[in-house]
C-alpha positions in Angstrom: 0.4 -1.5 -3.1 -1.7 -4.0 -1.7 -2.3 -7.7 -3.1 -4.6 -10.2 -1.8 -3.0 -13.9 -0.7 -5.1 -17.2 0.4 -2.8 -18.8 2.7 -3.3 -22.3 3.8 -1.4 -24.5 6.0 -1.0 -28.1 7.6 1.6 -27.7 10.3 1.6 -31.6 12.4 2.6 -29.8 16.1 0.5 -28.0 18.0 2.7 -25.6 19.4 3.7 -24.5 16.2 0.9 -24.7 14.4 -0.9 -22.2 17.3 2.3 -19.9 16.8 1.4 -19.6 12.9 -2.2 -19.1 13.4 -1.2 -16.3 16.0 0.7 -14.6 13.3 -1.7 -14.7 10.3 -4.7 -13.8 12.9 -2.8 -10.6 13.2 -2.4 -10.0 10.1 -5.3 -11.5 7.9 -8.7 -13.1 7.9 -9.4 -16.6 8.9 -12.0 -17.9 6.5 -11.4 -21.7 7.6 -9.5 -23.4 10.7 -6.2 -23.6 7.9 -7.5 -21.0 5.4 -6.3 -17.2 5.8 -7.2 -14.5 3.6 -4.8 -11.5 3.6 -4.5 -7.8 1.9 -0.8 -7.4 2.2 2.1 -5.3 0.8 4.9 -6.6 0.1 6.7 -5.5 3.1 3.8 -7.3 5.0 4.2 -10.5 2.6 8.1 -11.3 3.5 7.4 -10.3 7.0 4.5 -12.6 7.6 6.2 -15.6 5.9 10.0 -15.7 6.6 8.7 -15.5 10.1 6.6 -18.5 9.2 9.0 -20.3 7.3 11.4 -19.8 10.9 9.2 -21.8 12.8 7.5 -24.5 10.6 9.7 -28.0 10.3 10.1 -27.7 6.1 10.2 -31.9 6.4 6.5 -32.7 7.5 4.8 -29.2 7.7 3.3 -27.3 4.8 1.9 -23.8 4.4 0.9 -22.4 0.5 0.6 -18.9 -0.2 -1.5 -17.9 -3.4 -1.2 -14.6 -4.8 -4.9 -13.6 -6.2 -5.2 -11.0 -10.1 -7.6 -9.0 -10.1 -9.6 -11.3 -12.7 -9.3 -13.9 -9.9 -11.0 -11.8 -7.1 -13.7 -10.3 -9.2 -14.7 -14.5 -9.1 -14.5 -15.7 -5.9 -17.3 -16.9 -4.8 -18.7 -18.5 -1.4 -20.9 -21.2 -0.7 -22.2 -22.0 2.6 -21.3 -20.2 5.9 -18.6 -17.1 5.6 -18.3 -14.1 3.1 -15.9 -12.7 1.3 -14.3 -9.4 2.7 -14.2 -7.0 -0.1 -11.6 -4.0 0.2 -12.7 -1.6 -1.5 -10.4 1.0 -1.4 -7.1 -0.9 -1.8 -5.3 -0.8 -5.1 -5.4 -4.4 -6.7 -2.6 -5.5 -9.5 
C-alpha cells in the first residue's frame, strides 16, 4: 500500500547534500530545491531513508519526513508556480 510523504531537508555539505537529492530524485518528486514529494510503500520508505540517514551528519544536518491521511491530501493546495501530482490510482490510508 502506498502513502504519500513530504520530505524536506537542510543538509550543510554539498557533496552530501547532492548524494540525498540523487536518491529522492529517483524516487519522488521535487516540488522545491529541499521539498520532495513521494508515493512510497513501506519497503520504499525504510529503503529511501536508512540510506539517507547513512550519509547525513545527524549533528548539523536535518531531513523531516511527513506522512500525509487522506483528509490531509484531499487539502493540499498550491499557490504560485508547481502543481500537485495527483495519483489516482494508488490506495491511500
Amino acid at each position: 500500500m502506498y502513502k504519500f510523504y513530504l520530505i524536506s531537508f537542510d543538509i550543510s555539505d554539498d557533496k552530501i547534500r547532492r548524494k540525498v537529492v540523487k536518491i529522492l530524485e529517483a524516487n519522488a518528486t521535487r516540488v522545491q530545491k529541499s521539498v520532495f514529494e513521494a508515493w512510497l510503500n513501506e519497503k520504499e520508505y525504510v529503503k529511501v531513508k536508512s540510506t539517507i540517514d547513512s550519509l547525513i551528519d545527524p549533528l548539523c544536518d536535518s531531513v523531516r519526513y511527513y506522512l500525509f491521511c487522506k483528509n490531509c491530501i484531499d487539502n493540499i493546495q498550491v499557490s504560485g508556480i508547481g502543481q500537485y501530482i495527483n495519483y489516482e490510482d494508488l490506495i491511500i490510508v
